[in-house]
C-alpha positions in Angstrom: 27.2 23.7 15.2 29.3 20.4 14.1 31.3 21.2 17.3 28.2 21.2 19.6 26.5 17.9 18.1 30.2 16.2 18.5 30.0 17.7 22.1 26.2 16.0 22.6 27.3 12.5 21.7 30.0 12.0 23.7 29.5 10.2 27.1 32.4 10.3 28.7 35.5 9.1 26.3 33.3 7.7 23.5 30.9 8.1 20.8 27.4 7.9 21.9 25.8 4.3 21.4 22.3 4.1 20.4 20.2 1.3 20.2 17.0 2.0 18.2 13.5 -0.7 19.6 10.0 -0.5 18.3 7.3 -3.3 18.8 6.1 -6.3 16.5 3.1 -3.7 14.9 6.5 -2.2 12.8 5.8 -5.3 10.4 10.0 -5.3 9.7 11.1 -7.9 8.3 13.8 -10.2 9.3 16.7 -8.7 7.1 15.3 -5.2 7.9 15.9 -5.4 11.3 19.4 -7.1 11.1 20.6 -5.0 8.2 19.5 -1.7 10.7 20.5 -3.5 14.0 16.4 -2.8 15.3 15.5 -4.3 18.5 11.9 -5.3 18.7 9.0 -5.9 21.3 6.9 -8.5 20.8 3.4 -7.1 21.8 0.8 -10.2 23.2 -2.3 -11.1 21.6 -4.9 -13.0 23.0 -7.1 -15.5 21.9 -9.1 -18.2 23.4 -7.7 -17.0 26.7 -4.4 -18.3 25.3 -1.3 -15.2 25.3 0.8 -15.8 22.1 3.8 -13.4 21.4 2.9 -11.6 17.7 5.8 -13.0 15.5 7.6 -15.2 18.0 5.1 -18.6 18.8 2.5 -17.1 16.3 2.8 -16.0 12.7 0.4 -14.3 10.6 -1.1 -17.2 8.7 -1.2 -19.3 12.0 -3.5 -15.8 13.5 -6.0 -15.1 10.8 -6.8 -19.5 11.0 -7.4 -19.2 14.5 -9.3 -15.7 14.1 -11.9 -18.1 12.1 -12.1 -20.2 14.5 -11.5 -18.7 17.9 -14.2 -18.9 20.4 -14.1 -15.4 22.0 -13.7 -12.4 20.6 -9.5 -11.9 20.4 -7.8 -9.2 22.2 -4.3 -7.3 22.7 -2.1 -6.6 26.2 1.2 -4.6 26.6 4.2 -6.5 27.5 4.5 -6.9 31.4 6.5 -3.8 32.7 9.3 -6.2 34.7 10.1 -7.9 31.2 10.5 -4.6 29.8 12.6 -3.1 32.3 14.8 -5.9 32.5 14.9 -5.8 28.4 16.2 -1.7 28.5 18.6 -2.7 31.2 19.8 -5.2 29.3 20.5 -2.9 26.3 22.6 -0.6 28.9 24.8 -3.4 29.5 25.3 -4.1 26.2 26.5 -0.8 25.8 23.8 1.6 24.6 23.9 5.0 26.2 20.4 5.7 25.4 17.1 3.6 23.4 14.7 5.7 21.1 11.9 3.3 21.7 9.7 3.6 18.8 5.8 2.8 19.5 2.6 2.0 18.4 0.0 5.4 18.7 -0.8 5.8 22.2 -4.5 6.2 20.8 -4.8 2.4 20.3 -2.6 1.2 23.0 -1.5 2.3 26.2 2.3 0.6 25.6 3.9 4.4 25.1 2.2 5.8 28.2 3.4 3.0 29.9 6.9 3.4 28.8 7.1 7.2 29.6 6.0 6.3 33.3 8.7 3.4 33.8 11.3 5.2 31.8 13.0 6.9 35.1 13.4 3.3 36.2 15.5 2.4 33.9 19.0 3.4 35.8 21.5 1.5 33.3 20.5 3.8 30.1 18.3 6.8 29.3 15.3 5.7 27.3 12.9 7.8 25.2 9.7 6.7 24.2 8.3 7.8 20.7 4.7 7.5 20.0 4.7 7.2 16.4 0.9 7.8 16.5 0.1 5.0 13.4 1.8 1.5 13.4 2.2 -1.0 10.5 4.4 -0.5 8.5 4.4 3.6 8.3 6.0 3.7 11.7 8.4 0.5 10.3 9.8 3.0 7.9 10.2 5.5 11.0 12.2 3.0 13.1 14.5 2.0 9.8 15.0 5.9 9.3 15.7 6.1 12.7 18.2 3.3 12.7 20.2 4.6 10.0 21.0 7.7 11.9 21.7 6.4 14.9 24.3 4.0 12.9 25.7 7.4 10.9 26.4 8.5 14.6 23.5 11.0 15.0 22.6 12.4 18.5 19.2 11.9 20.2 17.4 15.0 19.7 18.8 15.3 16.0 16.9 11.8 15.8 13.8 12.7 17.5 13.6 16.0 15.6 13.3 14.0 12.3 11.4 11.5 13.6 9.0 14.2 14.9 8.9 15.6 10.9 8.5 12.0 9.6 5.8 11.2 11.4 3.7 14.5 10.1 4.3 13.2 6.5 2.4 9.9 7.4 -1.3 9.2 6.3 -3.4 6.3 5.2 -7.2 4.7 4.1 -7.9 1.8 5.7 -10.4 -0.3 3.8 -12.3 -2.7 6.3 -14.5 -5.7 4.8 -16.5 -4.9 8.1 -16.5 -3.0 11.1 -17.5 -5.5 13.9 -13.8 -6.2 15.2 -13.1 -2.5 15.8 -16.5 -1.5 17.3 -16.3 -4.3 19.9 -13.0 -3.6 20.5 -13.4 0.0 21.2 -11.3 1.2 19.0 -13.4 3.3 16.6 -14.3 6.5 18.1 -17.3 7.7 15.9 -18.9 3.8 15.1 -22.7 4.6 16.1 -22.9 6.7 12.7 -21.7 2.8 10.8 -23.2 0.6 12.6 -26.3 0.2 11.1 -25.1 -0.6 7.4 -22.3 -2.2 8.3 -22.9 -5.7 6.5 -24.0 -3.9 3.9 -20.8 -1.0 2.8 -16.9 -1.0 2.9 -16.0 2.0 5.4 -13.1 3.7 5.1 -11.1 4.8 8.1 -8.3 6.8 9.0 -6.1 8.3 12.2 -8.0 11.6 12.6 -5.1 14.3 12.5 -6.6 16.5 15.9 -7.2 13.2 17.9 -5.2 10.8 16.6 -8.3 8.3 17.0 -9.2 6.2 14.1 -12.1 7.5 12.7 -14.5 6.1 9.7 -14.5 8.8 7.0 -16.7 6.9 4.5 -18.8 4.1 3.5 -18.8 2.6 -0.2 -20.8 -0.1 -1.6 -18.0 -1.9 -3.5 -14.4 -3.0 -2.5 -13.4 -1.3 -5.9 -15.5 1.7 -5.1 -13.6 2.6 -1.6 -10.3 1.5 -3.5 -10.8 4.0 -6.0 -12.1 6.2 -3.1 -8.4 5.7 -1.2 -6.7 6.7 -4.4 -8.9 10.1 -4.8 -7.7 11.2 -0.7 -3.9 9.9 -1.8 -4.4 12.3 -5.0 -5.1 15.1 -3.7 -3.0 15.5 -0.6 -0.2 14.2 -3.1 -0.4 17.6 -5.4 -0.2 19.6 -1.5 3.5 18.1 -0.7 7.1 19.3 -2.0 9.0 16.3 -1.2 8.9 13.1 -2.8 6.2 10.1 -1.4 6.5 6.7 -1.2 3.4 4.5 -1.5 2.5 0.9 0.5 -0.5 -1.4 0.1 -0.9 -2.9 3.4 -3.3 -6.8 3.4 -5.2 -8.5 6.3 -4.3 -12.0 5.1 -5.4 -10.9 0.8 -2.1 -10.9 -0.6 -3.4 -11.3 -4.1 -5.8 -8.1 -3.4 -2.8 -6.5 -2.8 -0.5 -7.1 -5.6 -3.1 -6.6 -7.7 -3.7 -3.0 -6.2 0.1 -2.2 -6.1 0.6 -3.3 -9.9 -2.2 -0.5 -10.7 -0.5 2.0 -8.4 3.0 1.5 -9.8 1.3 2.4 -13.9 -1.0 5.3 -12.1 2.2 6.8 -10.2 5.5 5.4 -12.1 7.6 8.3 -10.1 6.9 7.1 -6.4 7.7 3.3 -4.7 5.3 1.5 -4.2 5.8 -1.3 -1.4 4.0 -3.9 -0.2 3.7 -4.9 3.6 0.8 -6.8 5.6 -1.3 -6.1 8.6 -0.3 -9.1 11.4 -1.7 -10.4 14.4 -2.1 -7.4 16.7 -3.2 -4.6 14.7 -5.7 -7.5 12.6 -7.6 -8.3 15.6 -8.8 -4.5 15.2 -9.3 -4.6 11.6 -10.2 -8.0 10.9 -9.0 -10.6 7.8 -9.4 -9.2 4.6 -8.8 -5.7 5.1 -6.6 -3.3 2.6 -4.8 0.2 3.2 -3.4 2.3 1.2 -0.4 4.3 3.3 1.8 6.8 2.2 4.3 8.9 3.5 7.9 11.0 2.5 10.0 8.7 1.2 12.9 8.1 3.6 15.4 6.7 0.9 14.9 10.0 -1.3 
C-alpha cells in the first residue's frame, strides 16, 4: 500500500507538489493561510453597482457600514473565468502538479460548477474542484486540514477522501435577526412558510442534509430563545458521534454577542474547542449584520 501511494505521487522524477486554494467565504486568517501555504480567491461583492474584492479593497467593518447605507439591495458574482484560468496556470508554473480547489456549496453559488466546466482548460496543472457544500469557517477548517496533508506529502485522492469524510462531520444553526436579505436574494428555499412573521421571530436556518439548500428549521421569539434552541440541535447530534467535535461561534458584525456565547459554551462543554470566527462580506449580504451561528464539526487537530 505505502508502495502504491509513493507510486501516485510521483510525476516524473519528483514528489508530487500540491498547492491547496479556497475562496475568501473560508474566513482564514492571515497567519492561517501563510502558516498552511493556502492560496485564496477573492469572490466579488456588489454594492451600489460598485464590484469590491471581499478582503482585498473591502474589509468586513468597511461592508456591514456600507450595508446600512447602500442604496440597492447588495449582491455577489464569481470571479471572471479568464482571471481564474490565468490564476491555476499560474500555480503550474510555480510548480504545482495539481490544485484541490476548495469551494463555497455549489447550492449558494455557482463558482464550483463553474470551476468543474473550465477545469479541462487548465493545460499547465490538473485541478480538482471541491464543493465543500457550507462556507465560513467550517470549510476554512477543511482547506487547513487539507493543507496540512498536502504539506506531509499526501496524494490527491488520499486528500479528497478525507476531505469527502470531513465535510459529512460538518453542521450548523444559523441564527438570523431577519430574513429579508436571504428571501430577496433567493437564497432560502422554503421562505413563503417565514415570511409573514418575519419582523416579529428569530428563525433558525440550516444546510438541509438531502439538498444541501439552506432551509429555515425554526422561528423563536427571543435571540436567547433560538440560542438556547442551537444548543439543544448541537446536544443531541453531539451524544450520536464517536470522534471528538470542535465548536465555533460565527458573528455578522456582534462580536460581543459572540464572546459572550463562546464563554458559555466553553463552561457547558469544557472537553471540546470552542473557536470564534466571523461571517464577512459575501456570505453577510445573505444573512444580514447581526446574525449568530453556532457550527460544529470533527475536530481536525484531534
Amino acid at each position: 500500500m505505502i508502495t502504491d501511494i509513493k507510486k501516485m505521487q510521483r510525476v516524473g522524477a519528483h514528489l508530487m507538489k500540491i498547492a491547496v486554494v479556497t475562496d475568501s467565504t473560508a474566513y482564514l486568517s492571515q497567519e492561517q493561510i501563510a502558516e498552511n501555504d493556502i492560496y485564496v480567491i477573492p469572490i466579488p461583492v456588489i454594492i451600489d453597482n460598485h464590484v469590491y474584492k471581499e478582503g482585498v479593497d473591502i474589509s468586513t467593518e468597511e461592508f456591514y457600514q456600507k450595508l446600512r447605507t447602500s442604496q440597492t439591495f447588495p449582491s455577489t458574482s464569481q470571479p471572471p473565468i479568464g482571471e481564474m484560468i490565468k490564476f491555476y496556470e499560474e500555480l503550474g508554473k510555480k510548480g504545482y502538479d495539481a490544485v484541490i480547489s476548495i469551494h463555497l456549496a455549489a447550492s449558494i453559488s455557482g463558482f464550483v460548477q463553474s470551476l468543474k466546466s473550465m477545469a479541462g482548460e487548465i493545460k499547465e496543472t490538473k485541478v480538482y474542484p471541491f464543493d465543500s457544500k457550507i462556507t465560513v469557517m467550517l470549510m476554512g477548517n477543511m482547506v487547513i486540514a487539507a493543507a496540512r496533508m498536502a504539506k506531509k506529502g499526501a496524494d490527491v485522492e488520499t486528500i479528497l477522501e478525507h476531505l469527502r469524510k470531513l465535510r459529512d462531520t460538518t453542521n450548523e444553526c444559523f441564527i438570523v435577526d431577519d430574513l429579508q436579505n436571504l428571501v430577496r436574494g433567493g437564497r432560502l428555499s422554503n421562505a413563503s412558510a417565514f415570511i409573514g412573521s418575519v419582523l416579529k421571530i428569530k428563525p433558525l436556518l440550516t444546510f438541509d442534509r438531502k439538498t444541501n439548500k439552506i432551509i429555515a428549521f425554526d422561528k423563536v421569539r427571543s435571540m436567547k430563545k433560538a440560542i438556547k434552541r442551537a444548543e439543544s440541535v448541537f446536544d443531541k447530534e453531539q451524544q450520536k458521534v464517536s470522534y471528538p467535535l470542535r465548536l465555533i461561534v460565527i458573528h455578522a458584525n456582534d462580536k460581543n454577542a459572540a464572546l459572550l456565547w463562546q464563554k458559555e459554551l466553553a463552561k457547558k462543554y469544557p472537553d471540546y474547542q470552542v473557536d470564534l470566527s466571523y461571517i464577512g462580506p459575501v456570505v453577510g449580504v445573505h444573512l444580514g449584520e447581526k446574525a449568530l451561528a453556532l457550527a460544529w464539526m470533527k475536530d481536525i487537530d484531534k
